[in-house]
C-alpha positions as CSV (number, residue, x, y, z in Angstrom):
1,X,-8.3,-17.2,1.7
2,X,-11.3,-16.0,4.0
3,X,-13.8,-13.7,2.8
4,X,-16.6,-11.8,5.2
5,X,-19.7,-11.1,3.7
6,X,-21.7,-8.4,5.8
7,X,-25.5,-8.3,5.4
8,X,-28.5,-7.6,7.9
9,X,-31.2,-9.5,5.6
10,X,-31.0,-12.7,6.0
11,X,-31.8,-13.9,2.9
12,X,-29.8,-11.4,0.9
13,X,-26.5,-12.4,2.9
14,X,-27.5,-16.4,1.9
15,X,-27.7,-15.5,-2.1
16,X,-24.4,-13.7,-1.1
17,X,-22.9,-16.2,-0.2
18,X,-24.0,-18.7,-2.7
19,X,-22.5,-16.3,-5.3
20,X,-19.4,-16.2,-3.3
21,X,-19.1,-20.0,-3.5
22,X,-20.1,-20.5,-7.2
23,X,-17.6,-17.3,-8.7
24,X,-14.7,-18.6,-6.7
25,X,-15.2,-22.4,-7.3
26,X,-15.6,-20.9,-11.6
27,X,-12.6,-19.0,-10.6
28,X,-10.7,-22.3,-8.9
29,X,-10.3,-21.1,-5.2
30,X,-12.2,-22.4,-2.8
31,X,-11.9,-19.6,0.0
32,X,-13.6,-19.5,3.6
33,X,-17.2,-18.0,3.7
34,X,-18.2,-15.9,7.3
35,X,-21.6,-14.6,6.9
36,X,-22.3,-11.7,9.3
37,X,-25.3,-10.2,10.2
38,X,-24.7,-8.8,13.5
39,X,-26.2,-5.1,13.7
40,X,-23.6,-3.8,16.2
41,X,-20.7,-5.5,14.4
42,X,-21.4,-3.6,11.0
43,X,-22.2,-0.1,12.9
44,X,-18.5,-0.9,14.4
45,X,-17.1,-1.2,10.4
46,X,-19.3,1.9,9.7
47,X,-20.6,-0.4,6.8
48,X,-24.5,0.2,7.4
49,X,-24.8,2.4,4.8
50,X,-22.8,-0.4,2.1
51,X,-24.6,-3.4,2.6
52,X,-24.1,-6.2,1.4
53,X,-20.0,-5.6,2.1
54,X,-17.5,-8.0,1.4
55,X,-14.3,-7.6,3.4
56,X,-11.2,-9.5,1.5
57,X,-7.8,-9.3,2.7
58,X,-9.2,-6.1,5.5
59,X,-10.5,-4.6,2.5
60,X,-14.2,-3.9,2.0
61,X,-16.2,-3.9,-0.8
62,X,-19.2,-3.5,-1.9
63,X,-20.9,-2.9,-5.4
64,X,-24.6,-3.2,-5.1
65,X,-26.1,-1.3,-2.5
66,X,-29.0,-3.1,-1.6
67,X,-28.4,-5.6,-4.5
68,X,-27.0,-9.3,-3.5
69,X,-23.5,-10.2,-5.3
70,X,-23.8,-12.3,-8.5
71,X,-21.3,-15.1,-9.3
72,X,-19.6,-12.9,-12.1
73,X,-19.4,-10.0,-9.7
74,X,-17.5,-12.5,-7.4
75,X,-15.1,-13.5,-9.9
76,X,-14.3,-10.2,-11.0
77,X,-13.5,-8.8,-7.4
78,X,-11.3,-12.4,-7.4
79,X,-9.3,-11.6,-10.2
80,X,-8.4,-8.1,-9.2
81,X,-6.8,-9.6,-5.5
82,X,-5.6,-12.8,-6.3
């Protein structure tokens, strides 16, 4: 399983993925983080306006505009595709 997490801040993309890595390891997948922050690559998905994003499967989501993920929010989305 790969998951992309879109982000221009820095920092918010790193708690991101944190989360990511502590919800799915709680949920028992270990599934393979790409951190993005390229500008032009996230006007491309037309995801400035949703960021952070999370793109599983080619489907995006994102739940706290602005916000970083939490762990729970991570296993949540988890048990909904898997």
């Amino acid at each position: 399983m790969q998951l992309i997490i879109y982000d221009k801040d820095k920092a918010r993309l790193s708690q991101c993925v944190e989360a990511v890595k502590i919800g799915a390891r709680r949920f028992g997948v270990s599934p393979e983080v790409t951190p993005v922050d390229d500008p032009l690559e996230m006007a491309r998905q037309g995801l400035n306006c949703m960021l952070p994003a999370i793109d599983l499967g080619g489907m995006i989501w994102s739940l706290n505009n602005g916000q970083a993920f939490t762990s729970d929010q991570i296993e949540d989305l988890l048990a909904r595709f898997i």
